[in-house]
N, C-alpha and C positions, 0 to 999 in steps of 0.2 A: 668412712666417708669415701665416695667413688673419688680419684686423685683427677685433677683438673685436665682432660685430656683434648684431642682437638676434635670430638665429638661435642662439646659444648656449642652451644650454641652464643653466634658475637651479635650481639646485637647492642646498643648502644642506651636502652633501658635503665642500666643499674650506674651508667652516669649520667643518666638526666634525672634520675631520682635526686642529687646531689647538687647537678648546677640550675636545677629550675629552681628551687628555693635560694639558690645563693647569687645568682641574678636578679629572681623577682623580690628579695628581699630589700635591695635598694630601687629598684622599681617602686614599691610600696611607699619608700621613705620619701623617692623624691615627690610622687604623687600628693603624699600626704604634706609635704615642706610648701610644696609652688602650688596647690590647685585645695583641694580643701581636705581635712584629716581625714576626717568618715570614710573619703576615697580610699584612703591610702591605707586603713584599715580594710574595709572588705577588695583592695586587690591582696591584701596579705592573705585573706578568707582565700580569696581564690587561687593565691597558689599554693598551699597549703592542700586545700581540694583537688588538686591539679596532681602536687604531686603524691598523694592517694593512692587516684586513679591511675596513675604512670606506673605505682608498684603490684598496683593489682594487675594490671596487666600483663605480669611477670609471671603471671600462674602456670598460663599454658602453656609456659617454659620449661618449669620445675615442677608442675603438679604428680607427673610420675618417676620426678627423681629424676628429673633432666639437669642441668646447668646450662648458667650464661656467664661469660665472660668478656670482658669489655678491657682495652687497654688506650688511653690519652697520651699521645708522642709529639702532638704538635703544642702542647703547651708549654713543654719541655724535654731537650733534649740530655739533662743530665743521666734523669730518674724517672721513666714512664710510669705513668699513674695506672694502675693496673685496678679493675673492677669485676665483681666476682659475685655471683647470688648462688644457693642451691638453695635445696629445700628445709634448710636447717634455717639459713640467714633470712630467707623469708617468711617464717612468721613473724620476727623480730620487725623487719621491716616492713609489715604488715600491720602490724600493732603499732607503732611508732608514728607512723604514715595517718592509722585512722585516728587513734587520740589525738593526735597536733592538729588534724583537720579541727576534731569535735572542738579544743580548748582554742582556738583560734578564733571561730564561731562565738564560741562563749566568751572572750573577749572583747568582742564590738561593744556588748552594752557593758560587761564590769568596766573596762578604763573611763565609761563617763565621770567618774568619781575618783580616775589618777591623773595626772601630771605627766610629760615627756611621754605622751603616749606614741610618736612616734618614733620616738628613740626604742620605746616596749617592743614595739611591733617589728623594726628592724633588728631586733640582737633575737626575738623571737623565731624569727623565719632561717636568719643565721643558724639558728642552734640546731634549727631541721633538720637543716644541708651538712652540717659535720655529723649529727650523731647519725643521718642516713652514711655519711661518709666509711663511721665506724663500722659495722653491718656490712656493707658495699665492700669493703677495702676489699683489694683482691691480692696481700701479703702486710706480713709483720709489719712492717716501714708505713705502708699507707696509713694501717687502721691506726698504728701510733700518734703521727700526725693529725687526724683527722680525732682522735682522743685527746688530745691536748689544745685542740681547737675546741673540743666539748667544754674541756675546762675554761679556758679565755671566755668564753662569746656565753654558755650558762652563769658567769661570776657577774656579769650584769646585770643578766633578770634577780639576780640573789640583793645587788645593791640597788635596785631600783629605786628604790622610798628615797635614799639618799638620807638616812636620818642613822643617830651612833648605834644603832641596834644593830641594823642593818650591813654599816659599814664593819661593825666587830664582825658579824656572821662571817662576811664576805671576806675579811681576814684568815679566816679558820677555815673557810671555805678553800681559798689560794694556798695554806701552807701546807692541808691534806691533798690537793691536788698535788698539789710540786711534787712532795713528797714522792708521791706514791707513782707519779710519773716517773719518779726517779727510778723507782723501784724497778717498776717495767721496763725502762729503756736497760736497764742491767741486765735484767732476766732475757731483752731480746738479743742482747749482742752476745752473749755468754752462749745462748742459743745458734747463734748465729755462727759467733767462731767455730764451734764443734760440729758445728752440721753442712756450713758453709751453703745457709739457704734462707733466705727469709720466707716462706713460703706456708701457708697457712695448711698444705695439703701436711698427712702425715709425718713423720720423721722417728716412726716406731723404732725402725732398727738400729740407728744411728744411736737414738737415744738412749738405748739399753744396756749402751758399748761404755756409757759414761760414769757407770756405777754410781756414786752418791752425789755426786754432782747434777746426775739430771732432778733430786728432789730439792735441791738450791735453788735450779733455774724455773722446775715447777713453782716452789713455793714464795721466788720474785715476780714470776707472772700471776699469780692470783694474788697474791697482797698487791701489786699495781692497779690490776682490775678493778679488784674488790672495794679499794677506795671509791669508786667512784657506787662499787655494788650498796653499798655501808653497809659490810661485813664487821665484822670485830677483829681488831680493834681499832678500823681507821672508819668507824662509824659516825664518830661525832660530830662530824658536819651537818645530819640531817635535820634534828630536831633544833639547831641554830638558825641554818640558812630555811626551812620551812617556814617558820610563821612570821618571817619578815619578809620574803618574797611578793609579789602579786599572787594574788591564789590559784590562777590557771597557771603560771607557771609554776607555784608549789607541785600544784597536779602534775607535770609534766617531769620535774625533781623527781618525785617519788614514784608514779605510778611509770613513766617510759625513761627516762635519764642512766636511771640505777642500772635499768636491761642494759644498758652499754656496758657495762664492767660486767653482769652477771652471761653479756653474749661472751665474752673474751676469755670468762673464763672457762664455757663450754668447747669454745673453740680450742683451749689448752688442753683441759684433759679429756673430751671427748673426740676431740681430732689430729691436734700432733703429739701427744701422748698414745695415741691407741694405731694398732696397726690398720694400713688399706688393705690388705685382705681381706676379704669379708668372712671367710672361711677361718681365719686364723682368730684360735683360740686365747688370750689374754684376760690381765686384770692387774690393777693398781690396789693394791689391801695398803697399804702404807699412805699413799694420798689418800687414798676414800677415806681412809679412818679417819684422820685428821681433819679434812674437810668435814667428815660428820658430826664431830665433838666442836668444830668452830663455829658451824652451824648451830648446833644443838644451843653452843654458851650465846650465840648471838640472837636467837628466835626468843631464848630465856629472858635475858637483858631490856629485849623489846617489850615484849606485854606488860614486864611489872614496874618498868618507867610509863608506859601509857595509863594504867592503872589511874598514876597520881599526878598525872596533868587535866588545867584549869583551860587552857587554849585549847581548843579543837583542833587546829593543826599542827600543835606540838603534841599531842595525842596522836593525829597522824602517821605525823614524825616517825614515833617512838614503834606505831603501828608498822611502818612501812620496814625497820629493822629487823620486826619480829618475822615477817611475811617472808622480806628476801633469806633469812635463816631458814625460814620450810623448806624452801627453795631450793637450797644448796641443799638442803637436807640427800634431798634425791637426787641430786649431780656426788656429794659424796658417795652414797649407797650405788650407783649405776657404776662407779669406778673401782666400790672395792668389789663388787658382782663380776666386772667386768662380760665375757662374752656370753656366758650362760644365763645369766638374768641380770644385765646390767639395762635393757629395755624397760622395764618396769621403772627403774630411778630416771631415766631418760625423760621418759614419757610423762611422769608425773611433774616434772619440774617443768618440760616446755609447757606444758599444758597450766601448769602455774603462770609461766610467763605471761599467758592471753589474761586467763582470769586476775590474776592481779590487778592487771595494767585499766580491766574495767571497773571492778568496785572500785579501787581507790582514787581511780581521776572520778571518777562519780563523788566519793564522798567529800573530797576537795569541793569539786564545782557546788556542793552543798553547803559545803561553809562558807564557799563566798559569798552564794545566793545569801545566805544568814549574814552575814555582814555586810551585804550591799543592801540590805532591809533595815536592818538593827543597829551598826556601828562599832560591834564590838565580837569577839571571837570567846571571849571568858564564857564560859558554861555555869559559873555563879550567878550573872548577869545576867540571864535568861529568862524571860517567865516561860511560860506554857504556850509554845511556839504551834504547836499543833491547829490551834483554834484558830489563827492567822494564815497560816501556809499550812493547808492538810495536803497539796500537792508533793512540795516540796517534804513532810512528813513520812508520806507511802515513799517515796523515792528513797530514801534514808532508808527505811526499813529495808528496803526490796537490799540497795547496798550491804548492808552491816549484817542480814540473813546470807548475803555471797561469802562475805568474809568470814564469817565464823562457822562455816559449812554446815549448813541447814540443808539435808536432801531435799532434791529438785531446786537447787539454788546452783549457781559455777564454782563455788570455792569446793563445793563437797566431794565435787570427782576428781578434780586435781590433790586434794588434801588426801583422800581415801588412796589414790594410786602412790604416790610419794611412802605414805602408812607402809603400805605393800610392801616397798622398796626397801623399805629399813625393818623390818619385821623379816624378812631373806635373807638379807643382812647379816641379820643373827642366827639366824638358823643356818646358813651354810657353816659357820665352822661353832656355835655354841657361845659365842664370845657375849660374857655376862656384863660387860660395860656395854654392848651395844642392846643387850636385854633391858639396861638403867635407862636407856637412850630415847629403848620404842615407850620405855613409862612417862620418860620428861617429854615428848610426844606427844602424849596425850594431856597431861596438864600444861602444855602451851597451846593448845588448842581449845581447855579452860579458858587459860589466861587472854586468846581473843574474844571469848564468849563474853569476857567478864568487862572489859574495855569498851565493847560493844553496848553491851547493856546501858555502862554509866555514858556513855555517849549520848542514847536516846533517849533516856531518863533522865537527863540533867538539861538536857536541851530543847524538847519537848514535848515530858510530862510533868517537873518536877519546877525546878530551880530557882531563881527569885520568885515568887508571887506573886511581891507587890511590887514590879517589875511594870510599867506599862503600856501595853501591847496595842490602845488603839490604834496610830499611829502606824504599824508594821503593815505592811503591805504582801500580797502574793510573790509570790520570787516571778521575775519578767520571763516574758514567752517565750525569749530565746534561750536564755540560760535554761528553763523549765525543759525546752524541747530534747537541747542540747544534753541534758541527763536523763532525759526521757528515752531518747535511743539508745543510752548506755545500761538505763536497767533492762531493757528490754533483751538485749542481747543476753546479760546476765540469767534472766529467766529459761530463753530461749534453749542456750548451753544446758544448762541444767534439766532440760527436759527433755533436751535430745543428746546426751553425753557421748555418742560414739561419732554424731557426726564431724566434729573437731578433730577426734581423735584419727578417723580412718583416710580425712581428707588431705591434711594438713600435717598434723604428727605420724602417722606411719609412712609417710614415703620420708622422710627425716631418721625412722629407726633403717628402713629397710638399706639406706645406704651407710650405713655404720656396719661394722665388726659387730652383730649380734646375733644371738642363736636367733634362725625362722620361725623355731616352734615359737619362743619368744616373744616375737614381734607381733608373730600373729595370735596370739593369748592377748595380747595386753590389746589389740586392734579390735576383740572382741569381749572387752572387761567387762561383768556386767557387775556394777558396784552397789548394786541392792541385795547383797546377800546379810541373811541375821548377824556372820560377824562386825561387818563393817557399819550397818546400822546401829548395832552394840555400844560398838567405837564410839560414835556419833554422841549417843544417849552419854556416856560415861566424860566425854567433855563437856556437854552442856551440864550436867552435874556439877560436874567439879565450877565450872565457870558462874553459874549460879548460885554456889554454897561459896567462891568467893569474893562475889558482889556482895550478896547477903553481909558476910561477914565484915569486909571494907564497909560496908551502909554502917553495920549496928556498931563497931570503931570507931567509925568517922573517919576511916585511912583516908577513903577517896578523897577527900574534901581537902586535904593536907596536904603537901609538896614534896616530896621524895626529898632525906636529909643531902645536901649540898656539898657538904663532906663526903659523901659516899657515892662519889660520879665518877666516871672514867675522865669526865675533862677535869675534876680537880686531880685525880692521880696523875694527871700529865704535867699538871701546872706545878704539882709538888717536885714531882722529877725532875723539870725542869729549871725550878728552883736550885735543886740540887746541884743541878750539875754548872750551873754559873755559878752557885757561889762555891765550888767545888775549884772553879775554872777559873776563879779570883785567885783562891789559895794559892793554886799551882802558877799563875800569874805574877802575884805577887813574890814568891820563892824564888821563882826565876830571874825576875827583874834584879832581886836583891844577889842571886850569886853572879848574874851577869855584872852588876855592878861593880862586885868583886874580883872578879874577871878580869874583866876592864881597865882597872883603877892598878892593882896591882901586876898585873903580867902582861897585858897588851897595850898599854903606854907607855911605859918605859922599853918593851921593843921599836914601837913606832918612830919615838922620838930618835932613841940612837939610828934607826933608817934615814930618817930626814934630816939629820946632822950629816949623813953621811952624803947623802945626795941633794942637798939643797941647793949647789951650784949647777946641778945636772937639767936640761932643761927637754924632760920625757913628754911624750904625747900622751895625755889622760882621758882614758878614754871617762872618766868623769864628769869631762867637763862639758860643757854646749856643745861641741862639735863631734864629741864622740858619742853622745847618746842620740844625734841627728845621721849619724852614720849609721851606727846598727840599728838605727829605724829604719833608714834606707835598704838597706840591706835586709832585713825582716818583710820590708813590704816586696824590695825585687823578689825574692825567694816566692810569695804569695804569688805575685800576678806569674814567677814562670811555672807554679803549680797550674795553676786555672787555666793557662792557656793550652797546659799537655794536658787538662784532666777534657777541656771541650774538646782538642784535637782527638782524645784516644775516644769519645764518644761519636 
């Protein structure tokens, strides 16, 4: 990455991406409060729209690998808020910007049939303005804050319904946050003390000097992130807080939310991890690896929970786990490649970024169309949906062909360069677990074939029968539209795959640490060659021989055993460890007692025989514990007043 120099350009951009949403946010609410809701809904459309267009207009900034930097001092003088775009941060914020337009849109007509919709609307437009914040941040400390404002202001849209579903989700939802916030604030100060920089630009050399310490502080900063990425194993937030959400902002959970944690941890080990020399040779074989195999077990985890879900959006869920695991797949392989073909793992994964973030808020805003028609999200419950919504039907398909990479569809050129990435992988040094890797690879690219299938098979070709359907109506024109322009983009990608690639992702490789030849191979992939259509054929196989076989079982139709889930291995552990913490509780109380009873009462006493006439100042008493209060709080105010003086 070029290191933030005073060739950037300042322009003031990439902090109105942040305070238009989080001023018109209450604009919205109060409109919607004192004048009529419907207002106060489409001004949330229009800033939402508004700030889009504010991030598009960042292009001719960064489209050749320019930057902008922005820094805020009059809102405060302790800690300038510092803002920061290049061409890495802005697809993210490109994707982010357009899906929140789209599901905000798609919003107007679903809340006809919610409750507190202007409470929806305002934590909605909130949630813009920080996760734009995250992206934007322009050093450690920012994006921190504005990632823990992710957390706060999304735990609303999760508790929305306000019903015990919901409110458990939104429980699980806050303790993996904390958590894993915790994690990262460790990983940034550990960072910070030894580098003496919060600063998002490189810290290659610094960090080298720290020997095993720096895979501590890597490996706090992706498990921070990754919580929110739902990585494994701080995953299990999504298929909870999903299907009890509002569905557009399920959509916005899964399909753009996750990119927060999956930006942070590009930002780790693609950019202060790796050196700013663009010439200097490097590689991380030690995190890639690792990252590969977390990935690997996390993309695994996902399909074959999606497999055996009844909800559409807890299928989602499970989907959206498996996706972000490709994901990483190629942020692993690009780190342990490093400078010689670490472009390839690069490329495949931003380029996942985009495509993801469309199938899957697409097949969201589908299930809610299905449930704002139907009333129900179960796929048992279903008859033969197609004959009612054949619109909403092609839309589905067009989706669930991205996702499970159908050439000339978007998932397929991202999924095939990723392939790439981990197939080098192996071949640079022969390493036979990462040869097991590129096979489980291929059979999780099955396993979305196969997830896919019983999705559109269960929901509109199959599923109840005597289910019935007069009654069901076409999904509304805006919702309809509103998916309409996301298959379409879907299509589009897919049929022109390099222009993504050469617009958007190669000025993002070109200012990284990566070989030219590199950069410019993968800016000119062409990914219709026999082997990787091969690829293609040999996961739809596999994914179809295991539908088939789930069909003639009857898996699908069954529930993945309940016993055999990572939330009950937590709840067992934790189990554990309370009544572990009784034991040792208990022992203790008893030798304290002991203690106590025999050795420090019979000192005490002969003390206070001896000085009972003595008449000491306690500081136990009222006036000594209103003292070193006093004194605890002078000590504060003469901090604050030298910490604004030395500011």
């Amino acid at each position: 990455m070029i290191p933030m120099s005073t060739q950037a350009t300042t322009i003031s951009l990439p902090a109105l991406v942040v305070l238009i949403p989080l001023i018109g946010a209450f604009i919205s609410y109060i409109i919607g409060r004192v004048w009529r809701e419907k207002y106060g809904h489409y001004t949330a459309a229009f800033i939402a729209t508004i700030t889009f267009i504010t991030t598009a207009l960042m292009y001719p900034y960064i489209g050749g690998g320019g930057e902008i930097e922005y820094t805020l001092t009059s809102l405060t003088t302790m800690y300038p808020i510092t803002f920061y775009v290049d061409s890495f941060a802005f697809i993210f914020a490109l994707a982010t910007s357009f899906i929140w337009m789209v599901a905000t849109i798609y919003s107007i007509t679903y809340v006809k049939k919610e409750h507190a919709t202007n409470r929806y609307f305002l934590f909605l437009i909130l949630t813009l303005a920080v996760n734009m914040g995250v992206i934007v941040g322009g050093d450690l400390f920012v994006i921190y804050i504005f990632f823990e404002l992710l957390a706060l202001f999304s735990l609303m849209l999760v508790i929305h319904e306000q019903t015990r579903e919901s409110y458990e989700a939104g429980k699980v939802y806050f303790y993996v946050g904390a958590f894993c916030g915790l994690m990262l604030l460790i990983g940034i100060i550990l960072l910070y003390m030894n580098t003496g920089s919060m600063s998002i630009d490189s810290r290659f050399g610094e960090i080298e000097e720290l020997g095993n310490l720096k895979y501590l502080i890597a490996g706090l900063m992706i498990l921070g992130f990754g919580g929110k990425a739902g990585i494994f194993p701080v995953h299990i937030w999504l298929p909870k807080a999903h299907p009890v959400a509002p569905t557009p902002a399920s959509a916005l959970l899964s399909a753009i939310m996750v990119k927060a944690g999956i930006y942070g941890i590009f930002r780790t080990t693609g950019t202060i991890f790796t050196p700013s020399d663009l010439a200097a040779a490097w590689s991380l074989p030690e995190i890639g690896y690792w990252v590969i195999w977390i990935a690997i077990i996390t993309s695994f985890i996902g399909w074959i929970f999606a497999l055996f879900q009844d909800n559409i959006k807890t299928l989602l869920a499970y989907s959206t786990i498996s996706q972000i695991g490709l994901l990483m797949i190629g942020v692993g392989a690009a780190a342990y490649l490093g400078y010689e073909g670490g472009a390839m793992g690069y490329a495949g994964s931003l380029y996942h970024v985009a495509n993801h973030a469309l199938y899957k808020s697409a097949l969201f805003f589908i299930a809610g169309i299905i449930y704002f028609r139907t009333g129900t999200l179960k796929m048992s419950e279903m008859g033969q949906l197609y004959k009612k919504m054949p619109i909403t039907f092609i839309l589905c398909i067009i989706a669930l062909l991205g996702i499970a990479g159908m050439p000339l569809f978007n998932g397929y050129v991202s999924k095939t360069i990723i392939h790439h990435a981990l197939y080098d992988a192996y071949a640079l040094n022969g390493d036979q677990a990462l040869y097991i890797a590129e096979i489980l690879f291929k059979i999780i690219g099955g396993g979305t074939v196969a997830y896919s299938l019983k999705l559109i098979i269960s929901t509109f070709l199959t599923g109840n029968k005597n289910k019935e359907t007069k009654e069901i109506k076409k999904a509304p024109k805006l919702m309809a539209v509103s998916v309409g322009a996301i298959a379409t983009l879907i299509i589009l990608i897919g049929l022109f795959p390099t222009t993504l690639l050469q617009n958007l992702i190669t000025p993002v490789l070109e200012t990284h640490a990566l070989n030219p030849e590199s950069v410019a191979y993968v800016s000119e992939i062409n990914v219709f060659i026999t082997e990787d259509l091969t690829a293609v054929i040999t996961s739809f196989a596999i994914g179809i021989a295991l539908y088939t076989g789930a069909y003639i079982l009857k898996l699908e139709t069954r529930s993945w055993p309940n016993w055999f889930t990572v939330n009950n291995i937590y709840n067992t552990i934790l189990k554990s460890i309370t009544a572990t913490s009784k034991i040792i509780n208990t022992t203790g109380a008893t030798f304290n007692r002991y203690v106590s009873t025999n050795i420090f009462e019979p000192i005490l006493k002969s003390i206070t025989a001896q000085k009972q006439e003595q008449k000491n100042y306690d500081i136990d008493s009222g006036r000594g514990v209103s003292f070193a209060i006093f004194l605890i709080v002078l000590m504060l105010a003469i901090y604050m007043i030298y910490s604004i003086l030395m500011f």
